[in-house]
N, C-alpha and C positions, 0 to 999 in steps of 0.2 A: 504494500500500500504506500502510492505517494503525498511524498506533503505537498502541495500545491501554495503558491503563495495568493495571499486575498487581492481584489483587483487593487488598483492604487488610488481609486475612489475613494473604496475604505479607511485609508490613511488620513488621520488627519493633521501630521504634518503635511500631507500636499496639501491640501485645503487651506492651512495658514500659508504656506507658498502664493499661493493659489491667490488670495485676499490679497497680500499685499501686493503682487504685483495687479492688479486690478485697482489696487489703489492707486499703488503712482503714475498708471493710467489712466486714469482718470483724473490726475491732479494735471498730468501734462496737456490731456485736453482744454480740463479748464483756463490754464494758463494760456496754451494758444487762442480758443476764445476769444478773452481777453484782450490780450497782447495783439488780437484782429480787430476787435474793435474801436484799442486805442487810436491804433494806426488811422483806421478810418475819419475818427471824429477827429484827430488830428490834423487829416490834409482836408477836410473840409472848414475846417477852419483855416488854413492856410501856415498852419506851423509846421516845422521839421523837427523831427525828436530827433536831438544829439547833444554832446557837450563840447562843441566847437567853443560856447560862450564862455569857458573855462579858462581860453585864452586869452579874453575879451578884458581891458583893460577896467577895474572897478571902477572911480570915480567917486568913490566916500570915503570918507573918513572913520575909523574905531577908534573907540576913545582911550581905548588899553590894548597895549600891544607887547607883549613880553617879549616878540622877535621881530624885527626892522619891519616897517609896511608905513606905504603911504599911499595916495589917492588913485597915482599912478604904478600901482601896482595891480596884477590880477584878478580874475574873481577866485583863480588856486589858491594864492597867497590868503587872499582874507579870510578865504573858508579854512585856512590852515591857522591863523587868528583866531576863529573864534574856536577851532578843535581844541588848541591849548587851553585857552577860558574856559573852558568846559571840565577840562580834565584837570586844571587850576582845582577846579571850585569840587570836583568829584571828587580826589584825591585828598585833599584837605580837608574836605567833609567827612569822608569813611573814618580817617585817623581821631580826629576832633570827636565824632557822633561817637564812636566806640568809645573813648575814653567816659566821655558824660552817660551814655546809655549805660555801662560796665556800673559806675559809681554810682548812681541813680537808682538801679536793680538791687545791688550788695544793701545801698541805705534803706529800700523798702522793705528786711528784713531784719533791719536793727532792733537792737533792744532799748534803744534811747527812744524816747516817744516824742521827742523835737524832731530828730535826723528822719525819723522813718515818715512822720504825715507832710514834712516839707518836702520829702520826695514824691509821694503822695498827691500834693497839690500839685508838683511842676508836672508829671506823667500825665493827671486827670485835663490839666488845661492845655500843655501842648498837643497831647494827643489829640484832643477835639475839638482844637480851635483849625481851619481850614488854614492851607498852607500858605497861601495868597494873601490871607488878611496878614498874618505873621510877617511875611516879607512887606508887605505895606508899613506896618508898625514898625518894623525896625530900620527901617528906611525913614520914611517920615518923620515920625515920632520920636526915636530915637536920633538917627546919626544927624539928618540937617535942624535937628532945634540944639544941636552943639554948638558953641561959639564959632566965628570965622578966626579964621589962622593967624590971622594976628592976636587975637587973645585966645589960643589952645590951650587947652589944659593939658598939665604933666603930671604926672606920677612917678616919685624917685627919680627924676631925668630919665628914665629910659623908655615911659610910653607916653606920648601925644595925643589927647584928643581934639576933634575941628570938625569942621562938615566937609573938608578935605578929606576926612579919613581917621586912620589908625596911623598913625609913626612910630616904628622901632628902629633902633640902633642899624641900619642898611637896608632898611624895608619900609616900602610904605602900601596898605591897604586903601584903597580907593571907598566911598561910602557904599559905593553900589556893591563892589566883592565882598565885604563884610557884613552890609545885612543880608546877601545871601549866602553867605555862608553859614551866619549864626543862625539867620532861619530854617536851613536845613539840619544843622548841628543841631537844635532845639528840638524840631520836630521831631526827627526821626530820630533820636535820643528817647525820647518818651515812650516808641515802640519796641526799642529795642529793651529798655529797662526792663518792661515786662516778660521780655523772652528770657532774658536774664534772670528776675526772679523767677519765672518757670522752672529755667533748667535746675536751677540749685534747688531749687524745693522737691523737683522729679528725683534727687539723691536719698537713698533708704536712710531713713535717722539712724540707720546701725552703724552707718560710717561715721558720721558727726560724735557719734555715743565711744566708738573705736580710737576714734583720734584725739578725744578727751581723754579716754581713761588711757593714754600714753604719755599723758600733759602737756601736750601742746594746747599755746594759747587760742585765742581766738582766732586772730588774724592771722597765723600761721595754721588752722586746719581749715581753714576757708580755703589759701593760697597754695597750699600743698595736695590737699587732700579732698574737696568739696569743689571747688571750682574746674580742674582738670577733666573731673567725674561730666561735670556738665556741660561741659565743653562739647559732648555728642549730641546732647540736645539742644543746646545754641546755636551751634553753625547751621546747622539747615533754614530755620527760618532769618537768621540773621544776614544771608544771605541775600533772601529777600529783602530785608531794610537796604543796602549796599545797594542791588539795581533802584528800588525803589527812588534813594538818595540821588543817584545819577540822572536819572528820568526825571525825575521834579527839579532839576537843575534849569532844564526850560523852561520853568519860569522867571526867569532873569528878565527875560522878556519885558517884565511891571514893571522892571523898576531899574529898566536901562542898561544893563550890567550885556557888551556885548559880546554872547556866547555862542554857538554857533549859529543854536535857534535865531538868532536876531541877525546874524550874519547872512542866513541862509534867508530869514524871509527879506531882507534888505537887497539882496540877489532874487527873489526871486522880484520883488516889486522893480526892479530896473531890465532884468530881461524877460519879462513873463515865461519864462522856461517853468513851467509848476512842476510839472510830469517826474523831470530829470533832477530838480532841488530836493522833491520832495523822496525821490528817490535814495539821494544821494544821504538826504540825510537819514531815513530809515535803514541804511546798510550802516552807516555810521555809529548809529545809537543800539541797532544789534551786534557789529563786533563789540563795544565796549561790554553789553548786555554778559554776551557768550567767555570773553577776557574776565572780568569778574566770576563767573558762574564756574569757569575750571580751575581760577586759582581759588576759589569756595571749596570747589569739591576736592581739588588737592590736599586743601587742609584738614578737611571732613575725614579723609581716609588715616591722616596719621594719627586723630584720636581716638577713631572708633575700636572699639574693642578687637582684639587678635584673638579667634579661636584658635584652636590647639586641633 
């Protein structure tokens, strides 16, 4: 008697084969679709889809430029202007929001009853006041009702304040980078505190209980011992604060600060190129997206537990 094998219907590995390639078959359809009917409503309007205007001399000015550029230089170069601005204000965000969200989370579980509801209040109000008013307020309200530069106020001689900005010792912050920067630092600080207190409370009280009766102090079974632990549950949603932070970065847009978004609508308002700006900047803000998401999950992997 033979064994026969069952037809290959019955397998349902071919079937999942089988699915996805009808997926991406279907995704390539749609996209040609698409990519047909752009074309069309494009020459019936009388546009050409390309980035010829790339070459095409700007003709504005940015008002922060951390690498050479003037009026007379490209619409490349600017768009290269506002890439740095962006990654200015992303970079310096991540570092800043982690440090305040970190401290924020740890104080919501203190045993001082000052340290833990004033963490309490700043989480409850930045988390749910809208991100835009924030940047409004710290713009407005704060940085331009500082005196003008002839009367700035110091601190120790080594900080400045004006409606110029921030002054340090070989640096100086513009009002527009600094209320978005603290608005982002602010906000997204208040979400991350609580993934913070999540993760450390997701630790079984037998380690906290463990690492006392070895007598280590507090702050040393936090920092050794508790916080490490929670380290696997933090980085995954923290990561999402991190895109999140980059992404709301355009809104700089309010309050002038220019980033790419203000680069790119400034370019698209002088060559009506929509199609290709908006393009450019959607590949733009998913590489950084994807950039952050693998060095996330690179970290991700060296905390998580090793099986055996």
């Amino acid at each position: 008697m033979t064994n026969s094998k069952p037809p290959i219907w019955r397998n349902s590995r071919f079937w999942q084969i089988t699915a996805q390639f009808m997926a991406v078959f279907l995704a390539a359809i749609l996209v040609t679709i698409l990519w047909s009917n752009l074309n069309r409503n494009l020459q019936q309007l009388g546009i050409q889809f390309g980035f010829d205007f790339l070459k095409q001399q700007a003709s504005f000015d940015i008002g922060e430029t951390p690498i050479s550029y003037t009026a007379t230089d490209t619409y490349t170069r600017a768009l290269w202007v506002g890439l740095i601005n962006t990654l200015r204000v992303a970079l310096a965000g991540i570092f800043f929001t982690t440090i305040v969200g970190i401290t924020a989370g740890i104080a919501r579980l203190s045993d001082n009853w000052l340290v833990r509801n004033i963490s309490l209040v700043y989480v409850e109000v930045f988390r749910n006041t809208p991100l835009l008013i924030q940047l409004l307020f710290w713009y407005f309200a704060v940085f331009l009702s500082f005196p003008k530069a002839d009367n700035k106020v110091s601190f120790w001689g080594l900080i400045s304040l004006s409606q110029n900005g921030i002054d340090l010792p070989g640096v100086h912050f513009s009002p527009e980078f600094s209320a978005l920067l603290l608005g982002l630092i602010f906000y997204t600080g208040g979400f991350i505190a609580e993934i913070v207190r999540g993760g450390i409370q997701s630790v079984p009280k037998g380690q906290w209980e463990a690492a006392r009766s070895l007598g280590l102090k507090p702050g040393l079974v936090m920092r050794l011992v508790i916080f490490p632990q929670a380290l696997r549950v933090i980085i995954p949603p923290l990561t999402s604060q991190y895109l999140n932070l980059t992404k709301n970065s355009s809104l700089a847009i309010a309050i002038g600060y220019p980033d790419l978004y203000f680069v790119s609508s400034t370019t698209f308002n002088q060559t009506g190129k929509a199609v290709e700006v908006v393009l450019l900047l959607a590949l733009t803000y998913l590489t950084l997206s994807l950039t952050i998401s693998i060095i996330m999950n690179l970290l991700n992997r060296t905390v998580k537990i090793q099986e055996r």
